[in-house]
C-alpha positions as CSV (number, residue, x, y, z in Angstrom):
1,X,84.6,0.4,37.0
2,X,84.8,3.5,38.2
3,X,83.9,7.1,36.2
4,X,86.7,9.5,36.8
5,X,86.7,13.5,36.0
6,X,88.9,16.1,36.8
7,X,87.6,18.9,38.9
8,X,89.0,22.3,40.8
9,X,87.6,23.2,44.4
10,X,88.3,27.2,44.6
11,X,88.4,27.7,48.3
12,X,90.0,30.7,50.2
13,X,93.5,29.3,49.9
14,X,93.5,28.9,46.0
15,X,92.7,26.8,43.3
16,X,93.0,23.3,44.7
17,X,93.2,20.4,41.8
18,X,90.9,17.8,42.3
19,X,89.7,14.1,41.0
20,X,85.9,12.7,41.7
21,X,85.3,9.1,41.1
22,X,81.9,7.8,40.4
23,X,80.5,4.1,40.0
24,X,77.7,6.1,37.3
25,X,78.1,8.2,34.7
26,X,76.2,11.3,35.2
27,X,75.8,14.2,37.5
28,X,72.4,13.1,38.9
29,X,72.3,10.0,40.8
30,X,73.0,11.1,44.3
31,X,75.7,9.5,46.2
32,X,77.1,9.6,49.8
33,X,80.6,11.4,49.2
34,X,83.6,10.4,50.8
35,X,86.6,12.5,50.7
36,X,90.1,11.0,50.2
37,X,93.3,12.2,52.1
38,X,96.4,10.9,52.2
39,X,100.0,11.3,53.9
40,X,102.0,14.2,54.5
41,X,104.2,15.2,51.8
42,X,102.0,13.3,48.8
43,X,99.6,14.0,46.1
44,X,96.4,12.6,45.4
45,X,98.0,10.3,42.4
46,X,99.3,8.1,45.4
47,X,97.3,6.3,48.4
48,X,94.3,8.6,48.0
49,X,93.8,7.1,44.6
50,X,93.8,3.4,45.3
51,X,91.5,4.1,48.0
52,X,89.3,6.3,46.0
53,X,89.0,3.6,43.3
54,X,87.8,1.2,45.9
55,X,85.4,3.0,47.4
56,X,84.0,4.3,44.1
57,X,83.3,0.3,43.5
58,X,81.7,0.1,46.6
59,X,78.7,2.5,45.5
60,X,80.5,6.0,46.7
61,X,81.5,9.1,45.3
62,X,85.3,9.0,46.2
63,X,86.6,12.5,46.1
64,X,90.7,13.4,46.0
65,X,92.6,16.3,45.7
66,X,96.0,18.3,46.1
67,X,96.7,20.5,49.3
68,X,98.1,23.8,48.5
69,X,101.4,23.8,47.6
70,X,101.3,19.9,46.4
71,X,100.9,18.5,43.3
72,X,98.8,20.5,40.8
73,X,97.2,22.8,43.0
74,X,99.0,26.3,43.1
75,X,100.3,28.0,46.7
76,X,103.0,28.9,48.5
77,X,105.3,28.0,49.6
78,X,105.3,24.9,47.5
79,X,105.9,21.5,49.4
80,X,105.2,23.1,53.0
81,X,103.8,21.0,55.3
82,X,101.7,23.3,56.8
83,X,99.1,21.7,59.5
84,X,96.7,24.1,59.9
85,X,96.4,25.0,56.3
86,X,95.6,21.6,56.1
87,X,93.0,21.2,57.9
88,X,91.3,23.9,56.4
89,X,91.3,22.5,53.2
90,X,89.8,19.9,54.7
91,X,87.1,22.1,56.1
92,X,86.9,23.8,52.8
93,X,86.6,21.0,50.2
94,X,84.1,19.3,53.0
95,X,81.9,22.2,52.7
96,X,82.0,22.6,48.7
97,X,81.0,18.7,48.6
98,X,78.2,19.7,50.5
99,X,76.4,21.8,47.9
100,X,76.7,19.6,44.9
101,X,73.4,18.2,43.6
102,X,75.1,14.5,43.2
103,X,75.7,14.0,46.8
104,X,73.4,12.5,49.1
105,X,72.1,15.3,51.6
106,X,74.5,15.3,54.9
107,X,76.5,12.0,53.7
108,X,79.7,13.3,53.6
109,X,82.5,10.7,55.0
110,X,86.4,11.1,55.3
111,X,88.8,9.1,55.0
112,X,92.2,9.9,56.1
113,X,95.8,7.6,55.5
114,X,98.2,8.3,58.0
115,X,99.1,12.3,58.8
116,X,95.8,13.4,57.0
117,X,94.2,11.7,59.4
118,X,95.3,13.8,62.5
119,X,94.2,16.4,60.0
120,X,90.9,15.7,59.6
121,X,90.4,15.2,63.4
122,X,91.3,18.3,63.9
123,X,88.6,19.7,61.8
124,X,86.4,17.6,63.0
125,X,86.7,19.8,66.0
126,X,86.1,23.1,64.3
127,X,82.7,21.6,62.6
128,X,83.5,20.3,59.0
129,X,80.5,19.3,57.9
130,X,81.4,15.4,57.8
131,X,79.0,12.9,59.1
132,X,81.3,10.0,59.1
133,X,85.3,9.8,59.5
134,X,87.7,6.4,58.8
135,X,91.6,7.1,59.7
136,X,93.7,4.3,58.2
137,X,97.3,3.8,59.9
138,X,96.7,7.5,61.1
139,X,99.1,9.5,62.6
140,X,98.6,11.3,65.5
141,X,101.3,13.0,67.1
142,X,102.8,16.0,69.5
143,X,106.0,17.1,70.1
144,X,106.6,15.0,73.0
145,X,105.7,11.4,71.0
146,X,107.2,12.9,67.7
147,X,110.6,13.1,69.4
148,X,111.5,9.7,69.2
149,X,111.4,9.4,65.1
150,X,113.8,12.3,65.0
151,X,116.2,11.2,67.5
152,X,114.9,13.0,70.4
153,X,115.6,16.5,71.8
154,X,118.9,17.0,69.9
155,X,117.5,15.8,66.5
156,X,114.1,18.0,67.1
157,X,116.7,20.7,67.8
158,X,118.6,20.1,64.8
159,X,115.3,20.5,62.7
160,X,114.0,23.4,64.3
161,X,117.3,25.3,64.0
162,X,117.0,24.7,59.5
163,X,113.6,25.2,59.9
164,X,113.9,28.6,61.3
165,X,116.8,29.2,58.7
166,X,115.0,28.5,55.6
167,X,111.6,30.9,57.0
168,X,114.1,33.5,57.5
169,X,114.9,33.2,53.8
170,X,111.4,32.6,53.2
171,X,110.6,35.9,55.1
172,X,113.7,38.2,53.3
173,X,113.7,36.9,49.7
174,X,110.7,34.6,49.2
175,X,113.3,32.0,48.5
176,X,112.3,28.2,49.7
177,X,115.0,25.8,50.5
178,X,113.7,22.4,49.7
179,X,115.5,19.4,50.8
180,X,114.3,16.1,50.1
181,X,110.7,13.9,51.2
182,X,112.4,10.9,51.1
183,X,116.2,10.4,50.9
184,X,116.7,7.0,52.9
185,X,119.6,7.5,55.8
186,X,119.9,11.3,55.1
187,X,119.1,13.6,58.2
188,X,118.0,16.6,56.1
189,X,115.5,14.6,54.0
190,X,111.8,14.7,55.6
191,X,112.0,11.0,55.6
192,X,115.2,9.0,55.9
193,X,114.1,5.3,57.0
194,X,114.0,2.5,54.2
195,X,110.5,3.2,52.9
196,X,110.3,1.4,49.5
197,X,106.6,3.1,48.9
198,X,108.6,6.0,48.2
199,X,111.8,4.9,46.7
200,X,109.7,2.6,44.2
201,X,107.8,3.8,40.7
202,X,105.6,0.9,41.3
203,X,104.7,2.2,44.1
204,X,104.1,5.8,45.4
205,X,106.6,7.3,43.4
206,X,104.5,8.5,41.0
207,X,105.4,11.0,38.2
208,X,103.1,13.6,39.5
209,X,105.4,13.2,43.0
210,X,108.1,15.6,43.9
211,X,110.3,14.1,46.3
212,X,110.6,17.5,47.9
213,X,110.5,19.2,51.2
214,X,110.0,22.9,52.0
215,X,113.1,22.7,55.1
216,X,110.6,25.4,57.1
217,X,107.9,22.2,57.3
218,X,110.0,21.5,60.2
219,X,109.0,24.3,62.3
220,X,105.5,23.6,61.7
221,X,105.3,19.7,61.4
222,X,107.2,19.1,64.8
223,X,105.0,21.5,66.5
224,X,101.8,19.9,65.5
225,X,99.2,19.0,68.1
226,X,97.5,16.0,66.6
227,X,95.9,14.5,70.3
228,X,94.1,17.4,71.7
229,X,90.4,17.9,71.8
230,X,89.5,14.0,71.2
231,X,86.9,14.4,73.6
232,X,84.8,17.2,71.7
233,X,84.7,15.4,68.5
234,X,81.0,13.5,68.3
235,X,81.3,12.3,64.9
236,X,81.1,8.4,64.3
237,X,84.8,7.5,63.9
238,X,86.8,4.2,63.2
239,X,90.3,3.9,63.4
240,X,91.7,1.0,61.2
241,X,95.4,0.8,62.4
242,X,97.8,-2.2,63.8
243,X,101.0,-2.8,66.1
244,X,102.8,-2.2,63.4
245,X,101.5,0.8,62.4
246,X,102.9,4.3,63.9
247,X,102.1,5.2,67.6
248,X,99.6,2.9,68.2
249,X,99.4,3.7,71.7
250,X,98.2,7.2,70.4
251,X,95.4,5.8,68.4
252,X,94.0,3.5,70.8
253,X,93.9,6.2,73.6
254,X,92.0,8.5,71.2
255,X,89.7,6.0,70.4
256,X,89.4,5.6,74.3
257,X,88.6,9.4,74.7
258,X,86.2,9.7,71.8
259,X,82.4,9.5,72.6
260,X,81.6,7.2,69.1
261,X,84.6,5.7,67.9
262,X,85.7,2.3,67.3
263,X,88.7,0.2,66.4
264,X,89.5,-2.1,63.5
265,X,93.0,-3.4,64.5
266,X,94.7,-5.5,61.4
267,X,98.3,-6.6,60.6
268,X,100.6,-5.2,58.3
269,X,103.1,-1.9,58.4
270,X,102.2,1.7,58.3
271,X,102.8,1.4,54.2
272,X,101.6,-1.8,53.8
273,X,98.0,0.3,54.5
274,X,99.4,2.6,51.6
275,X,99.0,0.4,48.5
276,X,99.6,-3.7,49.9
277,X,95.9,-5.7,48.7
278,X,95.7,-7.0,51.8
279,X,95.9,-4.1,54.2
280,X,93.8,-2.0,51.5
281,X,91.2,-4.3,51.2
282,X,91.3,-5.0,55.0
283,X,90.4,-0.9,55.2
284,X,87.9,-0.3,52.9
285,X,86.1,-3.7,54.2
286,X,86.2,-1.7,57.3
287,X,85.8,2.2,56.1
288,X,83.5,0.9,54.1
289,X,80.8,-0.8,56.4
290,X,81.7,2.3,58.9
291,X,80.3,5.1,56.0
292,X,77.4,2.9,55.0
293,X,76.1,2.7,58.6
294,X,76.5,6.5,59.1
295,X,75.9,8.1,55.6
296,X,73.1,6.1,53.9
297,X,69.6,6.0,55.1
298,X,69.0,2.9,57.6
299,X,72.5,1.8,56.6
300,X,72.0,0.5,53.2
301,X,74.3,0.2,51.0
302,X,75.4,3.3,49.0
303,X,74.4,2.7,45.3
304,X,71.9,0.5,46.1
């Protein structure tokens, strides 16, 4: 079982709230760290918990925490989806881990669920200090392979036009329109397919959740360039992902472009890797052998 404690990373951008999960009880025993990301628009009380709790049992320090803006960390504006800041965080929280005296020298890992994962490429790029990165049902996108979720040119259109409403009020009153994350067939919500991980308690929506969307994410979100700069990134990857998953064609052409990544394709939908056994234990089975080859000395296993 794992130990849990609360923790706060103070990083450039703020206060960011955090949650470290150990399989021992003390601040000594050095462990390889892996840090915990999950979708856009979520807290670390969702998907990056389950995952942490498995990899905790599996003899790592599992590490989760709440972008700026999200959850309990403070920023503004509040429920922006805001890329870059992102990946910073990222970059940030990567480089905190890599001071503490219960983390294994250099064995920092990342592991990203779905948009956190285009994230965390990205600052793999700009030199995060992480030795060892597993994307589960990642998304990568542009603007160009984006389109099609939104309706194409007119509904990217339609976004961008709110979007750059609501900054203008951002800009002249500090006011932030929100609209809703999920509101299944509604156009102005930031996701309006039937996705029951969101619409269920049991599921992803969690109390610490706010089913809210800053309206100016659009701007910023749609604009997004997940794809570039594959080629520069040298750190061991392995992208667990299926047909069923989103943009699969994306994933397996990074993989393709990437000097040391691999793939482990499985079955199941883009939220079925969220919280469904199967698909979760199918990725930390995976994530899991991927980290201890990379961040534990001649691949043994972390704990041991």
């Amino acid at each position: 079982m794992a130990f849990e404690f609360d923790y706060v990373f103070f990083t450039a951008s703020g206060a960011l709230a955090a949650r470290i999960y150990r399989d021992v009880d003390d601040f000594v025993t050095r462990r390889p760290a892996v840090l915990v990301t999950g979708s856009w628009l979520t807290v670390k009380e969702q998907m990056p918990h389950r995952y942490a709790l498995a990899l905790a049992d599996e003899g790592f320090t599992a590490v989760t925490f709440d972008f700026s803006g999200f959850g309990a960390s403070a920023g503004s504006p509040q429920q922006a989806e805001l890329p870059s800041r992102k990946v910073g965080e990222i970059t940030a929280v990567a480089e905190i881990l890599d001071t503490l005296s219960f983390v294994q020298p250099g064995g920092i890992g990342h592991l990203g669920v779905c948009a956190s994962a285009q994230y965390a490429l990205r600052a793999l790029g700009r030199g995060a200090p992480i030795a060892a990165f597993a994307s589960v049902a990642g998304w990568f996108h542009d603007t160009a392979t984006i389109a099609a979720f939104y309706g194409g040119q007119a509904g990217l259109a339609m976004r961008f036009d709110r979007a750059r409403q609501a900054l203008a009020a951002f800009q002249d009153s500090a006011e932030v329109r929100m609209v809703p994350a999920f509101d299944e067939g509604n156009d102005r919500a930031g996701m309006f397919l039937p996705l029951d991980y969101y619409a269920s308690p049991a599921r992803g929506a969690v109390p610490q959740w706010r089913n809210e969307m800053a309206e100016l994410t659009w701007l910023y979100w749609l604009t997004f360039d997940g794809l570039s700069g594959a080629e520069e990134v040298s750190t061991p990857t392995v992208f667990v992902h299926s047909d069923d998953c989103v943009l699969p064609g994306n994933v397996r052409a990074l993989a393709d472009r990437m000097p040391h990544a691999e793939l482990a394709w499985g079955e199941g939908s883009q939220i079925d890797f969220y919280d469904q056994p199967g698909q979760v234990a199918f990725a930390v089975r995976a994530a899991a052998r991927h980290f201890r080859a990379h961040l534990t000395p001649q691949g043994s296993r972390a704990g041991a």
